[in-house]
N, C-alpha and C positions, 0 to 999 in steps of 0.2 A: 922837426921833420923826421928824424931818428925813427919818435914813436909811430907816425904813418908809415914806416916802411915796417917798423916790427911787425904791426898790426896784420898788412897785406900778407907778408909771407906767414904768417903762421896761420894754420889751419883754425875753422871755424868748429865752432862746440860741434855741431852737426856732421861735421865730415872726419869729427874722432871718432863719433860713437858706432859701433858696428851693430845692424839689428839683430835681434835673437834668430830670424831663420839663417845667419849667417854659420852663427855656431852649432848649430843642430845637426848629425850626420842623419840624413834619412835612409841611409842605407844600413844602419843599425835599427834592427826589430826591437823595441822596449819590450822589457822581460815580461811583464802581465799581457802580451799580444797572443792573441791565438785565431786565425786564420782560419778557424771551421766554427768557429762561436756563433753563427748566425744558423749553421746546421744543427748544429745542437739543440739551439734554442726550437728552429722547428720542428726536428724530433721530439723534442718534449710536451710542444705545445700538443702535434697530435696523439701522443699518447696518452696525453689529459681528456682529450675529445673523446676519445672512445672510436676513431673514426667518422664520429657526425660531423656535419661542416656548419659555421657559424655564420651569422651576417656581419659581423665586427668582434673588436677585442674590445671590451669596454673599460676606460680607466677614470680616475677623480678626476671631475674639473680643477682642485686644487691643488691637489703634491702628487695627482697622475701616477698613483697607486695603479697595480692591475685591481679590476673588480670582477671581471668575468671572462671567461674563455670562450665562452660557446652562450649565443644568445639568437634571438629574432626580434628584426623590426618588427613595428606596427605598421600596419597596413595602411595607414589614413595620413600618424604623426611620426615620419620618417625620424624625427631624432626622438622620439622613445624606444624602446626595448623591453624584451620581458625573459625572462632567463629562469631557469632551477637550480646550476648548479653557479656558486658565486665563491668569490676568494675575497680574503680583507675588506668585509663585507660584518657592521656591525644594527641586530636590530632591536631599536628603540621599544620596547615594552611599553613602555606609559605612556607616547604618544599613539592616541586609535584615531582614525578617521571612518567616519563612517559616510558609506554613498549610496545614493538612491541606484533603482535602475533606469533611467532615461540619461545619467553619466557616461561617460568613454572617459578614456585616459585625456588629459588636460591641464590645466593651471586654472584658479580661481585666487583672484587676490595676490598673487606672487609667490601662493603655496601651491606647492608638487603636489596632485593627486592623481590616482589613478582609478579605474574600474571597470570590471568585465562587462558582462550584458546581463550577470546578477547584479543584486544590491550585497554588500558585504561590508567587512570591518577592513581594515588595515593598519597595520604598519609600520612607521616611517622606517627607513633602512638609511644608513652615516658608514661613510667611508669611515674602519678600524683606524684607519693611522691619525685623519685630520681632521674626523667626525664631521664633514661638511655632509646635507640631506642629498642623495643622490636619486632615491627612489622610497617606494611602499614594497610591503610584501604582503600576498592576500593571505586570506584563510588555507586556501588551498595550496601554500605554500609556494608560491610562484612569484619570483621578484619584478616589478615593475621598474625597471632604470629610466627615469625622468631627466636627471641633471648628471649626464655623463659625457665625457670623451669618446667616441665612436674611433676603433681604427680601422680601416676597412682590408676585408681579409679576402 
C-alpha cells in the first residue's frame, strides 16, 4: 500500500513538464526584430515599379520564389498574367511552341500555352531557383505567367 500512496502524491510526468511559452519573455524584442520591415519592404517594392501599379505580385507555385512585381491579368483567364519586367525568372531556349491565330492563352494537354491574337513562336519560361514551367515568353518579349501564385496588391 506504501507504493499507492508514493504513486498519488508525486506528481505526474505532465504536471513536471513546463511548456516552452512558459519560458519565453515576450517582452524581450529578438535581436533580428525590426518594426518598420514591412515599410521598407513597400518602399522598395514601389520603387522597383517605377510608380505603375500592378494587378498582383506573382511568385512559383513551388518554392514561392518572387517572379514578378508588376504585371496584368487577362481579361477572360483571371489566373493568367502577362508581364515585361520579371525577376528569378529563367527562359528555356530549346523549348518553342508554336500557335496558330485562332489560339488565346490556355492549356492543351496539361501543357502551359499561351498566345496573342498573332500566331507566334514562344518560349517556355522556369522559375531560376526550382526550374518548375511557370509561363512562355513571346517574340515580342512579353512574358506570359500561366502556373503562378497571384498575391493581390
Amino acid at each position: 500500500m506504501n507504493d499507492g500512496k508514493q504513486r498519488e502524491a508525486s506528481p505526474s510526468v505532465s504536471q513536471k513538464s513546463v511548456s516552452d511559452d512558459d519560458e519565453i519573455d515576450y517582452s524581450i524584442k529578438p535581436e533580428f526584430y525590426d518594426s518598420d520591415l514591412d515599410d521598407k519592404d513597400e518602399s522598395w517594392v514601389r520603387k522597383k515599379r517605377g510608380g505603375r501599379t500592378s494587378d498582383a505580385i506573382l511568385s512559383c507555385p513551388a518554392c514561392f520564389t518572387t517572379l514578378c512585381l508588376d504585371c496584368q491579368r487577362h481579361e477572360k483567364n483571371v489566373t493568367q498574367y502577362r508581364a515585361i519586367f520579371v525577376v528569378n525568372c529563367k527562359i528555356n531556349d530549346e523549348v518553342m511552341t508554336q500557335l496558330g491565330s485562332k489560339r488565346k492563352w490556355g492549356r492543351r494537354n496539361g501543357e502551359a500555352e499561351a498566345a496573342s491574337d498573332n500566331s507566334g513562336t514562344f518560349k517556355h519560361v522556369c522559375c531560376a531557383v526550382c526550374l518548375t514551367k511557370v509561363g512562355v515568353i513571346d517574340e515580342e518579349e512579353v512574358y506570359h505567367f500561366l502556373n503562378v501564385l497571384p498575391s493581390e496588391c
